[in-house]
BAFIGU-640727 format. One record per residue (C-alpha): x negated, y negated, z; residue number from 0; residue in one letter. Coordinates in pm, 1 decimal. Layout:
N
NODE_X_Y_Z_NUM_a
...
END
This chain:
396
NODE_575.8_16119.4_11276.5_0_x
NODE_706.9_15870.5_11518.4_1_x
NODE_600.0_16129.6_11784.9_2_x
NODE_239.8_16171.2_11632.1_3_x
NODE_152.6_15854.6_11620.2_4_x
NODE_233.3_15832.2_12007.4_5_x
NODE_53.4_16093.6_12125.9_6_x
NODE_-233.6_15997.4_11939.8_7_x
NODE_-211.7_15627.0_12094.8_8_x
NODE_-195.9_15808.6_12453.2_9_x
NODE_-507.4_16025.6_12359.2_10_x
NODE_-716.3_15744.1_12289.9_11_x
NODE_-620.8_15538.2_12585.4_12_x
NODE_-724.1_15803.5_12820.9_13_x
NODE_-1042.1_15809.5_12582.0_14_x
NODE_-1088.4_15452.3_12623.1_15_x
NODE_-1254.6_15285.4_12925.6_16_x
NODE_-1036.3_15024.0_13099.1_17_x
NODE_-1118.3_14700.4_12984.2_18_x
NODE_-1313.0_14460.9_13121.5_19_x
NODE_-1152.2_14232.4_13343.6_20_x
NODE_-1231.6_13907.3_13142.9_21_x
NODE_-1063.0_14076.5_12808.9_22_x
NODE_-745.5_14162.2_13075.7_23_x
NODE_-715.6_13774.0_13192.7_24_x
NODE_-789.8_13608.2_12838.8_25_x
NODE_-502.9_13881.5_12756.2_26_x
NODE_-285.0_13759.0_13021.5_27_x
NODE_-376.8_13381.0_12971.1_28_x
NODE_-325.7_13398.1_12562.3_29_x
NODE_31.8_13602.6_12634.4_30_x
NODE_117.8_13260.6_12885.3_31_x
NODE_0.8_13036.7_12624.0_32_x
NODE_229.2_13153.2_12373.9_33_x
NODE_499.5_13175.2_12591.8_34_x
NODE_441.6_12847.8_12683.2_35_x
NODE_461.6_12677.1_12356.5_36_x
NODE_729.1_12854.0_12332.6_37_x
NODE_901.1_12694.6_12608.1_38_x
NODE_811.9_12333.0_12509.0_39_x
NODE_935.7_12353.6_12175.8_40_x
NODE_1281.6_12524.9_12264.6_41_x
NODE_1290.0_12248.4_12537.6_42_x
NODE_1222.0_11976.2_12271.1_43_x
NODE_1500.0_12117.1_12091.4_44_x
NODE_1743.1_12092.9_12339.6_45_x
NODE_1600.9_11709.0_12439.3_46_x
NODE_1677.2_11581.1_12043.8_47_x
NODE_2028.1_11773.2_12073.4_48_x
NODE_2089.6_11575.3_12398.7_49_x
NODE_2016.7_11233.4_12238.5_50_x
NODE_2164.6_11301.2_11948.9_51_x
NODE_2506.5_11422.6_12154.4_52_x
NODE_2481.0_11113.7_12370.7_53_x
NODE_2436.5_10837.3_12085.7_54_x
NODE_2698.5_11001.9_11850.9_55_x
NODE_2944.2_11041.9_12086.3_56_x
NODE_2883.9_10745.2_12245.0_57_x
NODE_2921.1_10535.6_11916.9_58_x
NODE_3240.2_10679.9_11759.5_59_x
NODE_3434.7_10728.8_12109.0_60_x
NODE_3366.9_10319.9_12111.1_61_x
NODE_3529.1_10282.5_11782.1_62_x
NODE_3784.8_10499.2_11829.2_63_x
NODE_3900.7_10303.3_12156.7_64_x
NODE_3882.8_10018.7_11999.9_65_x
NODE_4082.2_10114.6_11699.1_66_x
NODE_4375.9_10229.4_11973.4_67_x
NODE_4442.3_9918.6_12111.6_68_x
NODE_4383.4_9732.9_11747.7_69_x
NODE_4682.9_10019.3_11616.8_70_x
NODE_4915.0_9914.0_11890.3_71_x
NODE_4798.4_10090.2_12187.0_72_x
NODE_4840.9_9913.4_12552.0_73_x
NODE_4803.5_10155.8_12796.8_74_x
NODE_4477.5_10121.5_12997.2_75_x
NODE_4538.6_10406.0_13198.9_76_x
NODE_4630.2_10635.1_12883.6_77_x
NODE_4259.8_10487.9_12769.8_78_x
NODE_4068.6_10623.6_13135.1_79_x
NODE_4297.5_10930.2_13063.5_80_x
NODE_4170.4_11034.2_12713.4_81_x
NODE_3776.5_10952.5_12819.8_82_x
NODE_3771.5_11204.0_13096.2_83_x
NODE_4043.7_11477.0_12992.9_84_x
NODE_3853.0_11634.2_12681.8_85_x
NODE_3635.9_11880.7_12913.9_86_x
NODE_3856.0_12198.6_12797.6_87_x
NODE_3696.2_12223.7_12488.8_88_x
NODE_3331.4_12306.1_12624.0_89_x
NODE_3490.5_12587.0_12785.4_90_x
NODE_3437.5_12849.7_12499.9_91_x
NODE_3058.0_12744.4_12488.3_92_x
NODE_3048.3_12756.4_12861.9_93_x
NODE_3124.9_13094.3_12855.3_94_x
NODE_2923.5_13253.4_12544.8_95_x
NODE_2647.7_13074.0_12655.2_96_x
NODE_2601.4_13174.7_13039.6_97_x
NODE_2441.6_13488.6_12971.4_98_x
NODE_2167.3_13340.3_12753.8_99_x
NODE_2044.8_13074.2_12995.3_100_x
NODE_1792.9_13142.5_13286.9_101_x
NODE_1668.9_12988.3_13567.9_102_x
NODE_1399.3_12715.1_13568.3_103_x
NODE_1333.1_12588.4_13917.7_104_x
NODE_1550.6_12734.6_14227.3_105_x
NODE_1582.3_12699.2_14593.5_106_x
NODE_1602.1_12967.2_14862.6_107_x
NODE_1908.5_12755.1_14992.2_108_x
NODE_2161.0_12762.8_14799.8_109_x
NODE_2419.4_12481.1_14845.4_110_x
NODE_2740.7_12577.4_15035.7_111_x
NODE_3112.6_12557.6_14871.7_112_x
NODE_3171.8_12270.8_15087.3_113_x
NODE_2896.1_12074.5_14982.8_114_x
NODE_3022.6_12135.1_14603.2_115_x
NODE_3329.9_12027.4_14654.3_116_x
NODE_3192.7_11709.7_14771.9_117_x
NODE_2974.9_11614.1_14551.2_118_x
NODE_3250.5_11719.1_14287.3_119_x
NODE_3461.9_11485.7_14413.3_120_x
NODE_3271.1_11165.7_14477.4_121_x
NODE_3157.2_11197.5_14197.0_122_x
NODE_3531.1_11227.5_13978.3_123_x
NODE_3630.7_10899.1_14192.9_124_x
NODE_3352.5_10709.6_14076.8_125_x
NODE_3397.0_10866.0_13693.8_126_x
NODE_3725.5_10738.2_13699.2_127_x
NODE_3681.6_10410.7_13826.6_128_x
NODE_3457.7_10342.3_13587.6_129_x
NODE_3620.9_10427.2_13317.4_130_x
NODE_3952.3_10231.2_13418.7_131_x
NODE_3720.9_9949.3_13423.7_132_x
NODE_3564.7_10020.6_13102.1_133_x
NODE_3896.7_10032.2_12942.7_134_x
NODE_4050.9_9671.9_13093.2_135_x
NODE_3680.9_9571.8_12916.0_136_x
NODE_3754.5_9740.3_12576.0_137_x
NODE_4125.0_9534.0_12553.5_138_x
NODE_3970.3_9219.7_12643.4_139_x
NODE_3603.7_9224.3_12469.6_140_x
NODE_3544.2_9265.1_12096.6_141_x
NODE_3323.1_9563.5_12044.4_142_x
NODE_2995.2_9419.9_11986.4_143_x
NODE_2997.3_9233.7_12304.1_144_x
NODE_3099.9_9519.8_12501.8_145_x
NODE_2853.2_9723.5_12352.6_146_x
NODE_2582.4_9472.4_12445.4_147_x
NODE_2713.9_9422.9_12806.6_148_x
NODE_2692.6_9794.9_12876.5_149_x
NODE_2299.9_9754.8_12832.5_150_x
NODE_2271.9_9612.7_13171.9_151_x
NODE_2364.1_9981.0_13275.4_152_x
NODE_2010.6_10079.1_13248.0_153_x
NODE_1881.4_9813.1_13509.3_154_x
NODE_2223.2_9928.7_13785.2_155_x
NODE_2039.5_10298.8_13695.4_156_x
NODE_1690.0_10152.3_13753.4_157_x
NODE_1789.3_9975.2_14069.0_158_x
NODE_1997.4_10315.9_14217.9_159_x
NODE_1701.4_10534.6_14168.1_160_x
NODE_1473.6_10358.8_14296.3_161_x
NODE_1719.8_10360.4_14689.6_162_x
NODE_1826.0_10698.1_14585.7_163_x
NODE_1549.9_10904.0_14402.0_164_x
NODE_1251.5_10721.7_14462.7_165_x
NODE_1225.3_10561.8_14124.7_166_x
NODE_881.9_10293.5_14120.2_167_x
NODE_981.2_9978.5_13973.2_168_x
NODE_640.6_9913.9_13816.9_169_x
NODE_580.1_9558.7_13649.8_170_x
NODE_681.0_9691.6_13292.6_171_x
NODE_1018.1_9852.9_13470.5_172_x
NODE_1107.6_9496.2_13582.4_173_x
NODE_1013.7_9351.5_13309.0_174_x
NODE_1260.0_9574.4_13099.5_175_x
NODE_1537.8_9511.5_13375.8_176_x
NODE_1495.8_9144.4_13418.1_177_x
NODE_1511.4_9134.0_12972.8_178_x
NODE_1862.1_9360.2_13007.9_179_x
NODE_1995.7_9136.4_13239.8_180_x
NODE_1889.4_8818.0_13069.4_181_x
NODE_2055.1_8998.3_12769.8_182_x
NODE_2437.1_9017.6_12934.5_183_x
NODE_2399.3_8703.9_13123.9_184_x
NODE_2390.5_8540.0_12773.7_185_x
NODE_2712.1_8677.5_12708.1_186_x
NODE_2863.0_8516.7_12970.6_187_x
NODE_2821.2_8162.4_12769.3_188_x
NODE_2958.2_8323.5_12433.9_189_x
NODE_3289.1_8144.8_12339.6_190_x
NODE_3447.0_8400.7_12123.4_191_x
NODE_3779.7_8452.4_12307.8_192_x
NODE_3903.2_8230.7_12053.2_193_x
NODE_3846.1_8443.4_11766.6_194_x
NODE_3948.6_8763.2_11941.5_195_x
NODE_4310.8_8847.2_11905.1_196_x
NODE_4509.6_8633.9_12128.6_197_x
NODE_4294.1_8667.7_12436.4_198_x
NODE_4270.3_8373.0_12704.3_199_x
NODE_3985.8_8270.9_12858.4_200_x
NODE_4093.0_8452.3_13208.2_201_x
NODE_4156.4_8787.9_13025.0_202_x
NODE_3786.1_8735.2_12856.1_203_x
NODE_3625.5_8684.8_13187.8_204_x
NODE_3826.8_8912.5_13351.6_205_x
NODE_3730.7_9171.3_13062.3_206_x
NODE_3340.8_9075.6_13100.6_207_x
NODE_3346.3_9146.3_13510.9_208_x
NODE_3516.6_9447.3_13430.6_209_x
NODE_3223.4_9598.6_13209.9_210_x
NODE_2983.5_9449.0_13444.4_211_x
NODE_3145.5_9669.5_13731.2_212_x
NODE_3158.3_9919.0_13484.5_213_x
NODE_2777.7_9945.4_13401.8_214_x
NODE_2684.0_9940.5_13760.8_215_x
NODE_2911.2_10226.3_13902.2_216_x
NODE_2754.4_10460.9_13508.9_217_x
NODE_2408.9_10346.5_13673.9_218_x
NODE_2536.8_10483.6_14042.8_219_x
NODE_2712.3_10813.4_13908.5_220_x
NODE_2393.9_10904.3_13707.5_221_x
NODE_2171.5_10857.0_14044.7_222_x
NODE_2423.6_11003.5_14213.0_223_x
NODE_2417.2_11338.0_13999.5_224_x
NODE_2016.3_11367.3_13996.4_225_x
NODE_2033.8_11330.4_14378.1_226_x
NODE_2245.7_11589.4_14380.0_227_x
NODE_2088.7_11811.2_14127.3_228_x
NODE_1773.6_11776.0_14346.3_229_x
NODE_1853.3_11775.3_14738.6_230_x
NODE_2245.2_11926.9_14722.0_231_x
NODE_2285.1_12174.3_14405.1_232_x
NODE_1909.5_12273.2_14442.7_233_x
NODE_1933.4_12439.1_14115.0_234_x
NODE_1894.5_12322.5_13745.7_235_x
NODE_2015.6_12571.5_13541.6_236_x
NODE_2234.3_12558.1_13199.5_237_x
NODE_2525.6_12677.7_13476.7_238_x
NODE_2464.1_12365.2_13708.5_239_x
NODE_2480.5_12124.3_13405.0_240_x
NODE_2833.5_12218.3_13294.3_241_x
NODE_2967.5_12321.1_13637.9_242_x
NODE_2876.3_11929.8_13661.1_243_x
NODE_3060.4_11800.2_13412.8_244_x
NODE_3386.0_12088.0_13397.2_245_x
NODE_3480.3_11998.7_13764.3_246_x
NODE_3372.7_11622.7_13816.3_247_x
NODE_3583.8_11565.7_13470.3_248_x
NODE_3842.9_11757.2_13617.2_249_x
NODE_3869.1_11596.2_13949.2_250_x
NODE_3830.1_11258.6_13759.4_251_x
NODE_4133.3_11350.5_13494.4_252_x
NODE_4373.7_11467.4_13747.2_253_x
NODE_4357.1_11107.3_13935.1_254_x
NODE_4344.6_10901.9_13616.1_255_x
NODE_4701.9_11114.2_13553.5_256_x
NODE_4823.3_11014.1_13912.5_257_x
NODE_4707.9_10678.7_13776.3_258_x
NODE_4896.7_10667.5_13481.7_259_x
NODE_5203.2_10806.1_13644.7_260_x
NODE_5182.0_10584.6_13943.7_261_x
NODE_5103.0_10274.1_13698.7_262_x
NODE_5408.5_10352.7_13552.2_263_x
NODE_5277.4_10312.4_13180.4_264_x
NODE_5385.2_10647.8_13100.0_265_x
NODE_5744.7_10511.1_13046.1_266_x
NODE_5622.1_10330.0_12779.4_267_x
NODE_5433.6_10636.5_12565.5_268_x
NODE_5703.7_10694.9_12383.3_269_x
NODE_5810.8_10365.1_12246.2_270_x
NODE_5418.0_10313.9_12213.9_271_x
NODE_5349.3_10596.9_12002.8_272_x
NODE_5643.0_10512.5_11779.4_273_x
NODE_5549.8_10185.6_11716.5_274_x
NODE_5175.5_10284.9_11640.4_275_x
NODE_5036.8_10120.9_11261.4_276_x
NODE_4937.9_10434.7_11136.1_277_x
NODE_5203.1_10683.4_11248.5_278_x
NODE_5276.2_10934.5_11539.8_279_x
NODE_4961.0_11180.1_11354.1_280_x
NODE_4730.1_10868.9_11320.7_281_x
NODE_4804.9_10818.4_11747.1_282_x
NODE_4776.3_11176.6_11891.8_283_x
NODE_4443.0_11227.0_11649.4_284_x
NODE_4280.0_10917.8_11759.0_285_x
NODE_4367.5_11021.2_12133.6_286_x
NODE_4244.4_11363.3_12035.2_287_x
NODE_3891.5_11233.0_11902.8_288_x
NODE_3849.7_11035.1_12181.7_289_x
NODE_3853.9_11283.2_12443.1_290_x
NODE_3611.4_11523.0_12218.9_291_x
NODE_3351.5_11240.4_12161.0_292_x
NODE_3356.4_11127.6_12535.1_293_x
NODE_3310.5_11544.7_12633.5_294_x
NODE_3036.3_11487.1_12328.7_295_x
NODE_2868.9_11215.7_12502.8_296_x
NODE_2873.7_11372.8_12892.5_297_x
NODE_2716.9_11702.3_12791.2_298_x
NODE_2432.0_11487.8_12613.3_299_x
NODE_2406.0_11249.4_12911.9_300_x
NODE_2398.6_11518.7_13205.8_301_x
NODE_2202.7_11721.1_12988.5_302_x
NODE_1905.7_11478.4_12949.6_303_x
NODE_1930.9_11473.8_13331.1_304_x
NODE_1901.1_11788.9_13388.8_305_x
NODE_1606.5_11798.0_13104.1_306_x
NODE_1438.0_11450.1_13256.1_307_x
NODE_1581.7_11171.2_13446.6_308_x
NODE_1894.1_10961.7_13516.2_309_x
NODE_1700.4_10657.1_13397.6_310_x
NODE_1605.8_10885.2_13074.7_311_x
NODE_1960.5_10962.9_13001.9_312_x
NODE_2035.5_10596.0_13034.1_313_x
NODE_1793.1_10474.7_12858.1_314_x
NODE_1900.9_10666.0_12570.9_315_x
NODE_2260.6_10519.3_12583.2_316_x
NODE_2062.1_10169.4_12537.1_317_x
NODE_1924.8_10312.0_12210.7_318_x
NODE_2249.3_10340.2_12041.0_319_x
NODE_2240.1_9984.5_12145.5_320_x
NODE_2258.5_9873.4_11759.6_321_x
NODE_2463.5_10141.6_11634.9_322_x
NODE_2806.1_9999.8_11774.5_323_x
NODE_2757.4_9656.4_11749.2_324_x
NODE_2729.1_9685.1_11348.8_325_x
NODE_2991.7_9944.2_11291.0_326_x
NODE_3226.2_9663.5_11476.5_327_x
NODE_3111.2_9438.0_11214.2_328_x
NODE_3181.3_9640.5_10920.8_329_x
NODE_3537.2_9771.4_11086.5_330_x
NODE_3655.0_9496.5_11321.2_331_x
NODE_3478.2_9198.0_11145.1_332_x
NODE_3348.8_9106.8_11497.4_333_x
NODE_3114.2_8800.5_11494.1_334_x
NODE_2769.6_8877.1_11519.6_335_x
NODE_2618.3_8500.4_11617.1_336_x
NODE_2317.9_8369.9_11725.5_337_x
NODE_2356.6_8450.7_12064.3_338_x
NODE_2406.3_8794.6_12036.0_339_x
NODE_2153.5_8812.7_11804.5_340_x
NODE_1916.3_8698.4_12042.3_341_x
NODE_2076.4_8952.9_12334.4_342_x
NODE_2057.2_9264.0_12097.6_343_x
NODE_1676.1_9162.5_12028.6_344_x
NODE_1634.4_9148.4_12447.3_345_x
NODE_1813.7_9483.7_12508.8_346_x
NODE_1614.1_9651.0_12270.0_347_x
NODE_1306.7_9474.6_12396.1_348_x
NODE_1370.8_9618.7_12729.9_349_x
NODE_1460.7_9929.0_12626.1_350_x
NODE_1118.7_9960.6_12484.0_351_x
NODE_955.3_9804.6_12762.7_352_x
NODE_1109.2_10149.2_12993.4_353_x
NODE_985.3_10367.9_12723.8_354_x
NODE_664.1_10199.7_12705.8_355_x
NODE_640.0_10255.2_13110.1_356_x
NODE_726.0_10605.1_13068.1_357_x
NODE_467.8_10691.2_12775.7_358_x
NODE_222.3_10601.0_13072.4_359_x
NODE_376.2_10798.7_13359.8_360_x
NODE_345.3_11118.3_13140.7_361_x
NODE_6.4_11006.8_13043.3_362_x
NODE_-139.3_10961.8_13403.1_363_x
NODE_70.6_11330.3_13498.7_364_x
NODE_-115.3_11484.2_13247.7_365_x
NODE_-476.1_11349.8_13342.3_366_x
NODE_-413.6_11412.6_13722.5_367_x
NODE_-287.3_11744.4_13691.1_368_x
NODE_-571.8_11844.3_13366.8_369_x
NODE_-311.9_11994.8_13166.8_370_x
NODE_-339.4_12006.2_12778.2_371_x
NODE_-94.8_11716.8_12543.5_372_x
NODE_183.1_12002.5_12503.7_373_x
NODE_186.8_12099.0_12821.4_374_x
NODE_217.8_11703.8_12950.2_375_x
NODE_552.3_11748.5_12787.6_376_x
NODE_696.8_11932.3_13034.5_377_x
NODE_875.9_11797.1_13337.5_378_x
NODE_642.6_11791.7_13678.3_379_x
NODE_935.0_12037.6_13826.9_380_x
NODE_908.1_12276.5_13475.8_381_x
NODE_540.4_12274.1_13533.8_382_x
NODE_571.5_12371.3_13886.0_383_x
NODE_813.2_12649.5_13791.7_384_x
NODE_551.0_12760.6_13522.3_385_x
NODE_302.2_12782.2_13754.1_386_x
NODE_461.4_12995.7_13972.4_387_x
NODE_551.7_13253.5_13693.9_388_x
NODE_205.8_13254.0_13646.1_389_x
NODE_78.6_13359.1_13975.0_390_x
NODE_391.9_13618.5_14011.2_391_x
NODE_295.2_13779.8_13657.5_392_x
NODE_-110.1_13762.4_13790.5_393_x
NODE_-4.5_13913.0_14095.6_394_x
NODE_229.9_14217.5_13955.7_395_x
END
């Protein structure tokens, strides 16, 4: 029957005249427009899996470093250790998921092994730093206020891209980084070393320049990997992303162990680990957790660069603003005063202030290149890839 039915569809397309050529392109252009919604929404998907990575992990890797040195942790090298070492475990999904992803924009140069290797490893020496940094600021700061602090990351990100990427820094831009810095600078005036462990006023400061330092070298590293997705990798694929993060977190977790060994806080460990509140299990799981969150929150972060924009991905890390600051609350009892009210209320008012800005950059892409709403979704270098799948599939 099978056979039948074919011969009988190849007798009456030699019966049929060819159709005209309007039919063939409305054809072709219906076929594109499906495939094309298609596209967005699998792209949308992948966006809301990014954030949702990226403010998740972010969130409960905070806690959980927090709740180390709380338990009877010290080491602030073990701390840099455990945020960059996790990587192994996207190995398995590196792998099944290779095959499945294609290419969306490439580059008939393809960068050389010696340009990889670079990039890999400026990159792990500035992941590391920061994270030794961030750590000295987690033993020193309560939670809330560290959270708050890392806001200003968004305006270091801001001020990188626009040197490195050619970012604008329109009026509402500034306005959001001149609220985010407002926002830490109140911080500075917050007397709350008092009711923090036994902190002294040295370690808080100390502990506040640290996450300062902190923010700004995030803010460079994210510039620093869209530069190089763009004028060094000159590829964004699925491949790219986690050949990003695997080998940057691997050049940054073999010198936070030369760290730690050269620190000499690995002699300690032991006695550490036996003197831990909730028991040797309680330790090596909240190390464990720590490391998978972090890995949680870099494959959301690089992701949404790959997807949009180092000042995107940022920007999303300043959503979770709120999250952090009242689990610390409810866990830590941290004191949520007046004054961080007020720098909360800031952040978040500059936060909205870059999506605001950005609402109106896809707005004006979409009237100046006459594309539909759904397509407007799309990143300018997605639309130029679909574009020229359209005049390849036209052409063959």
């Amino acid at each position: 029957m099978k056979g039948d039915h074919e011969l009988q569809v190849i007798v009456q397309q030699g019966k049929e005249p060819n159709p005209p050529a309007e039919d063939e392109e409305n054809s072709v252009g219906s076929n594109q427009t499906g495939v094309s919604h298609s596209n967005i929404y699998k792209r949308r998907l992948r966006v809301f899996v990014y954030i949702f990575f990226v403010i998740s992990g972010q969130s409960v890797a905070t806690i959980l470093g927090r709740l180390y040195y709380d338990n009877g942790g010290n080491s602030k090298w073990l701390a840099t250790v455990v945020q960059l070492v996790g990587f192994p475990v996207l190995l398995p999904y590196y792998l099944l998921s290779f095959k499945t992803h294609t290419l969306t924009h490439t580059d008939s140069k393809a960068a050389s092994p010696r340009n990889r290797v670079l990039v890999y490893v400026v990159l792990g020496v500035l992941a590391v730093a920061g994270c030794y940094l961030y750590s000295i600021g987690l033993l020193y700061l309560p939670v809330s206020t560290l959270s708050l602090i890392c806001a200003s990351q968004l305006a270091f990100t801001a001020f990188f891209s626009y040197f490195l990427n050619s970012q604008k820094l329109t009026p509402i831009i500034l306005n959001s980084l001149l609220l985010l810095t407002i926002s830490s600078a109140l911080l500075a005036f917050n007397n709350e070393e008092k009711s923090f462990k036994k902190v002294t006023r040295g370690q808080y400061v100390t502990g506040f320049i640290c996450t300062i330092a902190a923010s700004a070298e995030l803010g460079l590293v994210l510039s620093l990997q869209q530069l190089a997705f763009r004028k060094v990798l000159k590829r964004q694929t699925f491949s790219e992303v986690m050949d990003m993060i695997i080998y940057v977190s691997l050049v940054a977790s073999c010198l936070s162990l030369v760290g730690l060994f050269a620190s000499g806080e690995w002699e300690t460990l032991s006695s550490e680990m036996e003197k831990y509140k909730h028991g040797k299990v309680s330790y090596v799981m909240n190390l464990v957790w720590t490391a998978i969150t972090w890995q949680v929150y870099s494959i959301g972060g690089t992701g949404l660069i790959f997807e949009l924009s180092s000042l995107f991905s940022n920007a999303i890390s300043v959503l979770g603003l709120p999250v952090v600051p009242v689990l610390a609350v409810i866990i830590f009892h941290d004191q949520m005063n007046g004054l961080k009210v007020i720098s909360m209320i800031l952040a978040i008012w500059g936060f909205m202030s870059y999506v605001y800005q950005h609402y109106l950059d896809e707005k004006n892409l979409k009237r100046s290149l006459g594309i539909s709403t759904a397509e407007s979704s799309e990143p300018p270098e997605a639309q130029g890839s679909r574009r020229s799948q359209l005049t390849i599939n036209n052409e063959l």
